[in-house]
Biopython code that builds the backbone (N, CA, C, O; Angstrom):
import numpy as np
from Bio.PDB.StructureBuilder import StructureBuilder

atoms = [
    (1, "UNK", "N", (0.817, -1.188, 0.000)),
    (1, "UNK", "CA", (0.000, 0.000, 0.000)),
    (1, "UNK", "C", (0.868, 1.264, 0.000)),
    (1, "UNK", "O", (0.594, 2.177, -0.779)),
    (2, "UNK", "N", (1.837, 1.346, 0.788)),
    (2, "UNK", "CA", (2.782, 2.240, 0.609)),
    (2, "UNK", "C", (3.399, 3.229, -0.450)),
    (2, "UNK", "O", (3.671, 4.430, -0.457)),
    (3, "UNK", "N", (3.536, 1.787, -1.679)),
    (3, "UNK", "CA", (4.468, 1.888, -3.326)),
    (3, "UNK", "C", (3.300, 3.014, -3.589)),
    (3, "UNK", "O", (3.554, 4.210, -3.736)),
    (4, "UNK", "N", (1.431, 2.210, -3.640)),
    (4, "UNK", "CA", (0.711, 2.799, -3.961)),
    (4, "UNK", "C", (0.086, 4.573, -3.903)),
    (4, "UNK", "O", (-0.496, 5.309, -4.700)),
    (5, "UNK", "N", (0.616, 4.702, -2.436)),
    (5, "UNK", "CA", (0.259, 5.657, -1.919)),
    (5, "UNK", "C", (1.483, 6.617, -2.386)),
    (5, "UNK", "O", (1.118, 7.750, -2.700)),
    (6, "UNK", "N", (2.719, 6.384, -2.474)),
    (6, "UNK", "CA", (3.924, 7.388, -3.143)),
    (6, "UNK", "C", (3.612, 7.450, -4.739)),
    (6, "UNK", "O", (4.125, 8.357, -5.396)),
    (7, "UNK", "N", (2.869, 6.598, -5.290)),
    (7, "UNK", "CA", (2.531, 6.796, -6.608)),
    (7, "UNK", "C", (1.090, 7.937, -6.945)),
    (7, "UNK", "O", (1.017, 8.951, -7.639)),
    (8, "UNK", "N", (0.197, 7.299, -6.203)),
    (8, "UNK", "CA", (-0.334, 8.617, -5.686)),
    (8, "UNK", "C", (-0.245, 9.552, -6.111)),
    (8, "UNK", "O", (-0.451, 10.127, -7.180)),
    (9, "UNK", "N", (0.298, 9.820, -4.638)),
    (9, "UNK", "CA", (1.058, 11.509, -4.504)),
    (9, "UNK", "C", (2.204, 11.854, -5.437)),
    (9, "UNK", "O", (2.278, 13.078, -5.331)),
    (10, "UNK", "N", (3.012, 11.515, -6.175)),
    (10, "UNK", "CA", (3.634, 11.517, -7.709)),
    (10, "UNK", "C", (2.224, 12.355, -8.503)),
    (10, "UNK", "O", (1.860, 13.457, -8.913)),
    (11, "UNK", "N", (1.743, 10.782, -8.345)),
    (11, "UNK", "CA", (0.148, 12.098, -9.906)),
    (11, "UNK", "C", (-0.241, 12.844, -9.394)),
    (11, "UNK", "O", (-0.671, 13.470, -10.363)),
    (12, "UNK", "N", (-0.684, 13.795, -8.043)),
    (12, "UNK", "CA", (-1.121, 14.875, -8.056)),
    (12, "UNK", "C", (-0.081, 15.593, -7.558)),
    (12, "UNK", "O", (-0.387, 16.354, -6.640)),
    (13, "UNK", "N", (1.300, 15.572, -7.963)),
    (13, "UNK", "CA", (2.217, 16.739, -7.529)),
    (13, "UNK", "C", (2.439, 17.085, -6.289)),
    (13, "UNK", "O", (2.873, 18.195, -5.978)),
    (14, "UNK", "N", (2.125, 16.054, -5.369)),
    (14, "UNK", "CA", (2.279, 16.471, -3.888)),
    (14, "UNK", "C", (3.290, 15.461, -3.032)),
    (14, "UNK", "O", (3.295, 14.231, -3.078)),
    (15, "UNK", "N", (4.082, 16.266, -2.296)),
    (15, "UNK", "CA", (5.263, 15.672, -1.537)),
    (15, "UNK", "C", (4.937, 15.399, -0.109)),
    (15, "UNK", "O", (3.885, 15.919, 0.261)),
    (16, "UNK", "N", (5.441, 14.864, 0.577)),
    (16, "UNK", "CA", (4.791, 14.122, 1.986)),
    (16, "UNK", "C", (4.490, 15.654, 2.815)),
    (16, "UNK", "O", (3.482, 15.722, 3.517)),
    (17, "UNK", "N", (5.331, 16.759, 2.706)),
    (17, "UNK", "CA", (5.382, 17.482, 3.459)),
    (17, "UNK", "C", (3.684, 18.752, 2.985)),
    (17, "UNK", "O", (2.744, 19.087, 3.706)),
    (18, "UNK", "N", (3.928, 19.022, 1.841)),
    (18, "UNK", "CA", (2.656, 19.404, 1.255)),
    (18, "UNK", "C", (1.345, 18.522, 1.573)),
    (18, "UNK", "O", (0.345, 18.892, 2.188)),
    (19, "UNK", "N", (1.577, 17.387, 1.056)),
    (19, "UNK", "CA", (0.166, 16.718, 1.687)),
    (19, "UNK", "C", (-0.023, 16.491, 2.887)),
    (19, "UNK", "O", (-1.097, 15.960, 3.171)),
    (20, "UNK", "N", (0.885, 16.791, 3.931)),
    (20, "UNK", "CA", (0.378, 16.635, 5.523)),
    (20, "UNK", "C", (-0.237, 18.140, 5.252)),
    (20, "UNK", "O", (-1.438, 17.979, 5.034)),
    (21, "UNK", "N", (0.047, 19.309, 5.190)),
    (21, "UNK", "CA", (-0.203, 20.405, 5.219)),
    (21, "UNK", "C", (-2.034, 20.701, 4.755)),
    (21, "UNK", "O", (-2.985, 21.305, 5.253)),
    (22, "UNK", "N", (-1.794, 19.934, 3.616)),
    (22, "UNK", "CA", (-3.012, 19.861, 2.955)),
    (22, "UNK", "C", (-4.358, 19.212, 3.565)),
    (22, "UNK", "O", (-5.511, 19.607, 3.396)),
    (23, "UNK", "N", (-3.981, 18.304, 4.187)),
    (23, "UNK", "CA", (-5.003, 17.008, 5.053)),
    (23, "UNK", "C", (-4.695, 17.106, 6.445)),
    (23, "UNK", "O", (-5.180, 16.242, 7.175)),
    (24, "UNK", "N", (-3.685, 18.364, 7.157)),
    (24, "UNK", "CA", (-3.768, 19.391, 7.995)),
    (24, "UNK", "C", (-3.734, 17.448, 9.260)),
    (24, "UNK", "O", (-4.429, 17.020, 10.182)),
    (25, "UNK", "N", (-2.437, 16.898, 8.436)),
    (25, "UNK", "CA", (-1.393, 15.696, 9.587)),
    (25, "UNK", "C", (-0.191, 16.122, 9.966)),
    (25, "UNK", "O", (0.398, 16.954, 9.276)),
    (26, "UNK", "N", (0.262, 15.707, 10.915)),
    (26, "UNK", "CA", (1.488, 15.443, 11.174)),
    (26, "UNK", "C", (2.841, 15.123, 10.042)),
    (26, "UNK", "O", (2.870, 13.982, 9.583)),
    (27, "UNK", "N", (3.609, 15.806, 9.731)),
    (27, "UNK", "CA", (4.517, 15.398, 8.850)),
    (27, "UNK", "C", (4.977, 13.879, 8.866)),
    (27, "UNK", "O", (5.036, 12.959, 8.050)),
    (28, "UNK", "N", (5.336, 14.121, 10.487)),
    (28, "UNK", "CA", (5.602, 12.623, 10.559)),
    (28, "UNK", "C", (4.879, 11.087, 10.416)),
    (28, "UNK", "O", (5.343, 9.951, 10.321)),
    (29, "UNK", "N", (3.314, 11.724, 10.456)),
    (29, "UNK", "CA", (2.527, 10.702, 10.281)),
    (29, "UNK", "C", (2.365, 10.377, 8.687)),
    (29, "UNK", "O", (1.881, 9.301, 8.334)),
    (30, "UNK", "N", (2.757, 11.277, 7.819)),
    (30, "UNK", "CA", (2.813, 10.736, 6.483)),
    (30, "UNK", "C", (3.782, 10.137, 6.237)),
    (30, "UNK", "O", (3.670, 9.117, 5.557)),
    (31, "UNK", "N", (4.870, 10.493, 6.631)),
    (31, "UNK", "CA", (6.611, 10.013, 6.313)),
    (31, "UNK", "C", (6.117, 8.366, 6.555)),
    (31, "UNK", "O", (6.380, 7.508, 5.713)),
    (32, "UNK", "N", (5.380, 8.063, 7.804)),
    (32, "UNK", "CA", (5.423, 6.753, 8.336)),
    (32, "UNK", "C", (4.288, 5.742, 7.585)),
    (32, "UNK", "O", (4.239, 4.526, 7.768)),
    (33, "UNK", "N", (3.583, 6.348, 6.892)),
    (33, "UNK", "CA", (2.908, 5.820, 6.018)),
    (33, "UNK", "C", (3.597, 5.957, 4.492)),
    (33, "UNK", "O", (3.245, 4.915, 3.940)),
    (34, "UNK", "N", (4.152, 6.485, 3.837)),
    (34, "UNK", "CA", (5.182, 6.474, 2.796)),
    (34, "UNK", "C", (6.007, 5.377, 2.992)),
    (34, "UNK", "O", (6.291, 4.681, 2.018)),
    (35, "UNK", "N", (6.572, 5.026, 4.432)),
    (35, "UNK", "CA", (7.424, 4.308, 4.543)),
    (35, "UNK", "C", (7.167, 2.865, 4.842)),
    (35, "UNK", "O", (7.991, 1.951, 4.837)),
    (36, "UNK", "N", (5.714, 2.806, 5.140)),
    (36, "UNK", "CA", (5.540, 1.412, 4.989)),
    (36, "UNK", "C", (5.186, 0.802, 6.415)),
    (36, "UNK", "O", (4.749, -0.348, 6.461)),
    (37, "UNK", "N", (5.385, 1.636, 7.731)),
    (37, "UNK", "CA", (6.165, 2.018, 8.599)),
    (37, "UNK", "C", (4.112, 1.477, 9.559)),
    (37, "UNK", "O", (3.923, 0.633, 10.435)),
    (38, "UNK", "N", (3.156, 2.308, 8.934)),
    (38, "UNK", "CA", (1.780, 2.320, 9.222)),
    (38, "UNK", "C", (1.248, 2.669, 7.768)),
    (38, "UNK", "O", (1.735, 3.235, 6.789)),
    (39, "UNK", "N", (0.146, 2.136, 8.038)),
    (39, "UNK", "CA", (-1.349, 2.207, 7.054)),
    (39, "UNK", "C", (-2.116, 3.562, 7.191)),
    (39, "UNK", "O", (-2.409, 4.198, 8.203)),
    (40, "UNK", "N", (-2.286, 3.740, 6.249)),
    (40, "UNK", "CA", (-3.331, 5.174, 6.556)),
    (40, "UNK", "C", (-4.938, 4.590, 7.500)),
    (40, "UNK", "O", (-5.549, 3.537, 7.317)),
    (41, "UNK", "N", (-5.227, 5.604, 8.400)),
    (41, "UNK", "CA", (-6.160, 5.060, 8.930)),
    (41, "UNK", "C", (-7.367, 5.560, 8.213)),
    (41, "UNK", "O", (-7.308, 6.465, 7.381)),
    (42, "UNK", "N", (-8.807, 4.753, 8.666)),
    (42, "UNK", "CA", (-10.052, 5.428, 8.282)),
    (42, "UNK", "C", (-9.881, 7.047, 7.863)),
    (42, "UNK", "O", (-10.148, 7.520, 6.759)),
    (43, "UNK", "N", (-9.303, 7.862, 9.177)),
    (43, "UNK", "CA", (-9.781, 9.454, 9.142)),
    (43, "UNK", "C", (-9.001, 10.032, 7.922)),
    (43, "UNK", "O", (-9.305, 10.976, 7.193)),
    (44, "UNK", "N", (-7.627, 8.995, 7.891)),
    (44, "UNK", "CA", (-7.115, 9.800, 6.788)),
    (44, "UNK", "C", (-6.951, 9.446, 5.116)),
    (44, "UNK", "O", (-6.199, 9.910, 4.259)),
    (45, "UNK", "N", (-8.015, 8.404, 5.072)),
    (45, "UNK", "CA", (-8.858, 8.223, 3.630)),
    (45, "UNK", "C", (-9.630, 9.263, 3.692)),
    (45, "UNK", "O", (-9.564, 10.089, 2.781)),
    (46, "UNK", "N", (-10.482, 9.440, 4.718)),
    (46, "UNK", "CA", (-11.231, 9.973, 4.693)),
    (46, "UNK", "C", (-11.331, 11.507, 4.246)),
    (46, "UNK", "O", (-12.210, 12.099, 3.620)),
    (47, "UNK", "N", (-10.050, 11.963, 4.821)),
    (47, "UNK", "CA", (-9.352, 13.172, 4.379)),
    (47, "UNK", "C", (-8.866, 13.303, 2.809)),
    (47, "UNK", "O", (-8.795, 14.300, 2.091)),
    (48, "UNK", "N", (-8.605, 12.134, 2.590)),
    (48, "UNK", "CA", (-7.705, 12.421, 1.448)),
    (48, "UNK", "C", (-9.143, 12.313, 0.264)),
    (48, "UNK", "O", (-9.084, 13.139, -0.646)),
    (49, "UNK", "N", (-9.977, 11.669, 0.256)),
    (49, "UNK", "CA", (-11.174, 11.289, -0.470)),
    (49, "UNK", "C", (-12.192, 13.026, -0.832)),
    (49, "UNK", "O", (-12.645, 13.431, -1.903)),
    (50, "UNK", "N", (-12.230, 13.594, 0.398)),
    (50, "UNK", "CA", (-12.925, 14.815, 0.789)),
    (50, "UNK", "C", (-12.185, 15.606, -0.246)),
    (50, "UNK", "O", (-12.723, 16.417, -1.000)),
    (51, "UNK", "N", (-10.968, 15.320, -0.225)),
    (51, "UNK", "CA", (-10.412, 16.923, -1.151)),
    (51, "UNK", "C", (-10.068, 15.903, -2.827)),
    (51, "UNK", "O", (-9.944, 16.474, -3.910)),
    (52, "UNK", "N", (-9.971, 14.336, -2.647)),
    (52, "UNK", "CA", (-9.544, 14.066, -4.376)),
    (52, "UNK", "C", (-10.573, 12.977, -3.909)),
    (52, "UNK", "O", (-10.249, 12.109, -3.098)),
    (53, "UNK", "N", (-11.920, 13.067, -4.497)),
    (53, "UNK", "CA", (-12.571, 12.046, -4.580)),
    (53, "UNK", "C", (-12.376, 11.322, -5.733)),
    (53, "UNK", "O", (-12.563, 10.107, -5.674)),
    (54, "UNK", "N", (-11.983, 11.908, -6.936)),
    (54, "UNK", "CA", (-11.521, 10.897, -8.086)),
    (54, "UNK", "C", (-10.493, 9.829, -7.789)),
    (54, "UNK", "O", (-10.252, 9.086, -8.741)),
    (55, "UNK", "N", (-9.829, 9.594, -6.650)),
    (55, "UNK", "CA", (-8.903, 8.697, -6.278)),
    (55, "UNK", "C", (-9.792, 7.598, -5.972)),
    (55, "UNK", "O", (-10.806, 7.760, -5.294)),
    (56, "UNK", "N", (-9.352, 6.203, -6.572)),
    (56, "UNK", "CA", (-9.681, 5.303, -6.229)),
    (56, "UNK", "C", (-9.675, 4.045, -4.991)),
    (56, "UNK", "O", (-9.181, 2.926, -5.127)),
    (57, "UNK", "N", (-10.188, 4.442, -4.089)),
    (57, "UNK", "CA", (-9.662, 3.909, -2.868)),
    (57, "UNK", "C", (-9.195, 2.347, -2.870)),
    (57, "UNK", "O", (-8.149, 1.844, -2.461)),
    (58, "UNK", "N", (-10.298, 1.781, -3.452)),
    (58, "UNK", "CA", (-9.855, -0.051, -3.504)),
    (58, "UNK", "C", (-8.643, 0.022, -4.261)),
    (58, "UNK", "O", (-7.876, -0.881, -3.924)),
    (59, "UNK", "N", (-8.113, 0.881, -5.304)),
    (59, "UNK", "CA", (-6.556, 0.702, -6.230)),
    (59, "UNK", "C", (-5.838, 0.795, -4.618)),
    (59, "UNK", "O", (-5.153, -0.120, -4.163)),
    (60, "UNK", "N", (-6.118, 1.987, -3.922)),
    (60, "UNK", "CA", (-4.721, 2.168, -3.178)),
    (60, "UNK", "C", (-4.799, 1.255, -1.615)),
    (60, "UNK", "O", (-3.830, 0.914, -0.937)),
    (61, "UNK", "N", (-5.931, 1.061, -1.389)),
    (61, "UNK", "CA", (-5.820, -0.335, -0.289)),
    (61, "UNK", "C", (-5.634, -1.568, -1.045)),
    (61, "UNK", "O", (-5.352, -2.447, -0.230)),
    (62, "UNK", "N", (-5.668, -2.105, -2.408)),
    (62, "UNK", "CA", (-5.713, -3.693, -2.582)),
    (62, "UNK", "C", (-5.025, -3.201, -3.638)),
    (62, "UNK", "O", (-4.386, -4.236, -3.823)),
    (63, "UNK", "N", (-4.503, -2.248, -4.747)),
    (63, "UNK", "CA", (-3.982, -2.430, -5.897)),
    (63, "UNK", "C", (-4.851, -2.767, -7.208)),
    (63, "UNK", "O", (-4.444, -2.703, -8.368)),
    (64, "UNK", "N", (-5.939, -3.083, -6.843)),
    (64, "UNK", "CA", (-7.065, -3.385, -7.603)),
    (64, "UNK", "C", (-7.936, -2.423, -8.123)),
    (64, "UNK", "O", (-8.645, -1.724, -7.399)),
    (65, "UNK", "N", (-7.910, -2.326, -9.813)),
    (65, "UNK", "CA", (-8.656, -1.732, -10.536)),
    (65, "UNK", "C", (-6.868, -0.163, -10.601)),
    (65, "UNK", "O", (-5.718, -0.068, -10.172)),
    (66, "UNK", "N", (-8.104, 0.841, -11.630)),
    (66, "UNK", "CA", (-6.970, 1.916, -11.884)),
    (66, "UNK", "C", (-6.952, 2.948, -10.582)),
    (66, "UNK", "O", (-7.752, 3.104, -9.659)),
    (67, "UNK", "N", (-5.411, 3.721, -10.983)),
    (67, "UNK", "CA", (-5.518, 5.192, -9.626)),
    (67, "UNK", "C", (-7.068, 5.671, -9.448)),
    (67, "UNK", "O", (-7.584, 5.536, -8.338)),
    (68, "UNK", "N", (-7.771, 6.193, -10.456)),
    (68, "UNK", "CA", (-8.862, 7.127, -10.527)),
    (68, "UNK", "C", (-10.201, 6.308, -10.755)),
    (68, "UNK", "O", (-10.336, 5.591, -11.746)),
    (69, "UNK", "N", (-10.968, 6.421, -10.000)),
    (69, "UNK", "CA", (-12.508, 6.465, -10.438)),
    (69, "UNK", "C", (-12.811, 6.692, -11.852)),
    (69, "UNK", "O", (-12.133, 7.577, -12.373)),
    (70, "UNK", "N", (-13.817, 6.002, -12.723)),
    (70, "UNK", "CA", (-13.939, 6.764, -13.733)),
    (70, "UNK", "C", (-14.981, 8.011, -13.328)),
    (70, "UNK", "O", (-15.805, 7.899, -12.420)),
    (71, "UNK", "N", (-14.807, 9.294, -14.195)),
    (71, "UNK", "CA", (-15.572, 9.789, -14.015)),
    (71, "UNK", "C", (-16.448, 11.031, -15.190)),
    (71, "UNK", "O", (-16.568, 12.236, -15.408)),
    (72, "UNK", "N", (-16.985, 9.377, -15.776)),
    (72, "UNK", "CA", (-17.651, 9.394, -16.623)),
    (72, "UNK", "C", (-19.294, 9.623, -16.016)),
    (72, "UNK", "O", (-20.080, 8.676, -16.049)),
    (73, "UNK", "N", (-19.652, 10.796, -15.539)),
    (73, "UNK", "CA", (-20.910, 10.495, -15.124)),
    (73, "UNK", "C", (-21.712, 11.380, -16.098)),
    (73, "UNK", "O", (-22.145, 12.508, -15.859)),
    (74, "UNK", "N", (-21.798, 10.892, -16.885)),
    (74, "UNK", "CA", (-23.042, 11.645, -18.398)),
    (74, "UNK", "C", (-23.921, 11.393, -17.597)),
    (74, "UNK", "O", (-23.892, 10.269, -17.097)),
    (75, "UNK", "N", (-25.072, 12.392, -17.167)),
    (75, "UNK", "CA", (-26.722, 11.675, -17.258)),
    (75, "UNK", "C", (-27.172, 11.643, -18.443)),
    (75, "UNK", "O", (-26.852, 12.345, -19.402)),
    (76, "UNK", "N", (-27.977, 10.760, -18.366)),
    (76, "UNK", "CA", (-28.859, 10.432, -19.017)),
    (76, "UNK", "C", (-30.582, 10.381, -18.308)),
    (76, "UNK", "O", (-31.059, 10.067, -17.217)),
    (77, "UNK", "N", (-31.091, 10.854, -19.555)),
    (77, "UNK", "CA", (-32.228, 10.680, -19.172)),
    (77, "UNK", "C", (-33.381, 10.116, -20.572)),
    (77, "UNK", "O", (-33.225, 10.155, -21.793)),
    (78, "UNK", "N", (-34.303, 9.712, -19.883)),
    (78, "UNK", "CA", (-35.162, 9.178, -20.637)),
    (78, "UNK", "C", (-35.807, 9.559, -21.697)),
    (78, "UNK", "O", (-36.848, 9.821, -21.095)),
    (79, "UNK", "N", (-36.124, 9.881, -23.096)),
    (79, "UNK", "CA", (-36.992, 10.398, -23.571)),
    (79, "UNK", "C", (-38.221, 9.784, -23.637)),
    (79, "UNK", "O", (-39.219, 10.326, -23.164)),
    (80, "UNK", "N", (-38.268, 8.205, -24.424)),
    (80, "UNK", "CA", (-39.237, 7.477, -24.655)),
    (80, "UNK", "C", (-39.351, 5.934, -24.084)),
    (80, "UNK", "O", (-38.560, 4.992, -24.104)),
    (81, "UNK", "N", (-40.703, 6.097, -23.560)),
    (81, "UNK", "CA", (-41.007, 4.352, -23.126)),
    (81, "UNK", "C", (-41.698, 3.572, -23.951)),
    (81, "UNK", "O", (-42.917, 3.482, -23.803)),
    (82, "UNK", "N", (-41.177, 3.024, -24.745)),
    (82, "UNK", "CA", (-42.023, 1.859, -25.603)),
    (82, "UNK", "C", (-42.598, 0.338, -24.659)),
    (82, "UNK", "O", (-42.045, -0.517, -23.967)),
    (83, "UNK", "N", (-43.930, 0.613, -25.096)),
    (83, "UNK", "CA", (-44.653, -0.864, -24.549)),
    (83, "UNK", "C", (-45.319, -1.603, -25.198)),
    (83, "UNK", "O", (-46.167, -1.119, -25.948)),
    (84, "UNK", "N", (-45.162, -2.842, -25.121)),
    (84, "UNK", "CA", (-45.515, -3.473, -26.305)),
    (84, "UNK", "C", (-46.102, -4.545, -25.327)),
    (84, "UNK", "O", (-45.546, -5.053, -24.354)),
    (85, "UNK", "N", (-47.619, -4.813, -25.921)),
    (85, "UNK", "CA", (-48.797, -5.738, -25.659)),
    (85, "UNK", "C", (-48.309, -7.351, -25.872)),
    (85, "UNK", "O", (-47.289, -7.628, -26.504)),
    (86, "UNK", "N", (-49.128, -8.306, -25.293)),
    (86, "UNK", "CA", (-49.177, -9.477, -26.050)),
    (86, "UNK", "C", (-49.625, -9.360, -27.449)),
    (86, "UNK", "O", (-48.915, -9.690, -28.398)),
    (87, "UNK", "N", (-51.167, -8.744, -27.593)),
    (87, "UNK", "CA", (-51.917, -8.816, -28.728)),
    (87, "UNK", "C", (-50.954, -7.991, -29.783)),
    (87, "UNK", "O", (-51.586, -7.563, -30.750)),
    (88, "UNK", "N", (-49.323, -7.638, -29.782)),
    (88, "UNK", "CA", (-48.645, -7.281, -30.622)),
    (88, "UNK", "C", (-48.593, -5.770, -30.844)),
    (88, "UNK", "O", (-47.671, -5.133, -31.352)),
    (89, "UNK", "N", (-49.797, -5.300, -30.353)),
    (89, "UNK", "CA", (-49.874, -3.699, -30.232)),
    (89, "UNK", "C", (-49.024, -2.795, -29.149)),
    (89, "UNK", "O", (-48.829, -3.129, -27.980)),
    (90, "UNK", "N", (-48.698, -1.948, -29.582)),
    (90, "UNK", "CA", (-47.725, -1.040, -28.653)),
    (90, "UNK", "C", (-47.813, 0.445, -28.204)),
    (90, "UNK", "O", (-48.427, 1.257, -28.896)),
    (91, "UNK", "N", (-47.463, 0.648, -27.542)),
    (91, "UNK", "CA", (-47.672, 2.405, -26.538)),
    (91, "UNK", "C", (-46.650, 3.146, -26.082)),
    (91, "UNK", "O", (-45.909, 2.955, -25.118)),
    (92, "UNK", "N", (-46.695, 4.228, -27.074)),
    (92, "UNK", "CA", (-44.761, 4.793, -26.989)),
    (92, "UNK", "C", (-45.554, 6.039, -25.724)),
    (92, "UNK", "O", (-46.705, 6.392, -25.979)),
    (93, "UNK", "N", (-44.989, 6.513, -24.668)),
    (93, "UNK", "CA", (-44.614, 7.064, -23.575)),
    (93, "UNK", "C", (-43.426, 8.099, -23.892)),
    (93, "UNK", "O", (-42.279, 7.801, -24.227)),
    (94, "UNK", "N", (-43.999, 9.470, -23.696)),
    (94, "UNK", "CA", (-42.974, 10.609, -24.503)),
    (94, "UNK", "C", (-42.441, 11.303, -23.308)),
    (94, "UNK", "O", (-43.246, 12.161, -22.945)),
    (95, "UNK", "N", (-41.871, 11.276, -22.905)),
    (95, "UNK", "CA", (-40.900, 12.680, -21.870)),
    (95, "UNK", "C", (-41.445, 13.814, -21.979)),
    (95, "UNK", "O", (-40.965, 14.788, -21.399)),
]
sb = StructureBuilder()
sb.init_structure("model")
sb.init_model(0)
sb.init_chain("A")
sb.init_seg("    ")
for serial, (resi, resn, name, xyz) in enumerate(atoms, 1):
    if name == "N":
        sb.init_residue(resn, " ", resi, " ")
    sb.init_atom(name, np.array(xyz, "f"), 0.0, 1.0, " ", f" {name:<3s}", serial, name[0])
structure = sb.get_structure()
């Protein structure tokens, strides 16, 4: 989790000392998580999520899936409901 977490902070340009500043930790409590040393706890996902929610949390606890969330969120919305009968007949539903 460590590798993960210095890779991280690589993509958004931030150094242990900046991101304690930023998520308003202990210098030393990042150094010791960089280092392998401790795990980030709950509060400070929690922190780090609040200001880069595009970070993918399961990549940086398990390595699994990419750095980022996609964040592809197009809505969509409905225009038309087509319904179609047994007797083969149908009923379009307009927005």
């Amino acid at each position: 989790m460590n590798k993960r977490f210095k890779i991280w902070l690589d993509s958004v340009n931030l150094n242990a000392n900046s991101f304690s500043k930023l998520v308003n930790l202990n210098r030393s409590t990042v150094s010791h998580i960089i280092s392998g040393r401790n795990k980030p706890s709950i509060d400070v996902l929690e922190k780090i999520l609040a200001i880069y929610p595009d970070l993918n949390i399961n990549w940086l606890i398990t390595g699994f899936g990419s750095i980022n969330v996609k964040t592809d969120n197009i809505k969509k919305s409905v225009n038309k409901v087509v319904i179609f009968y047994e007797d083969s007949s149908y009923e379009e539903l307009v927005n």
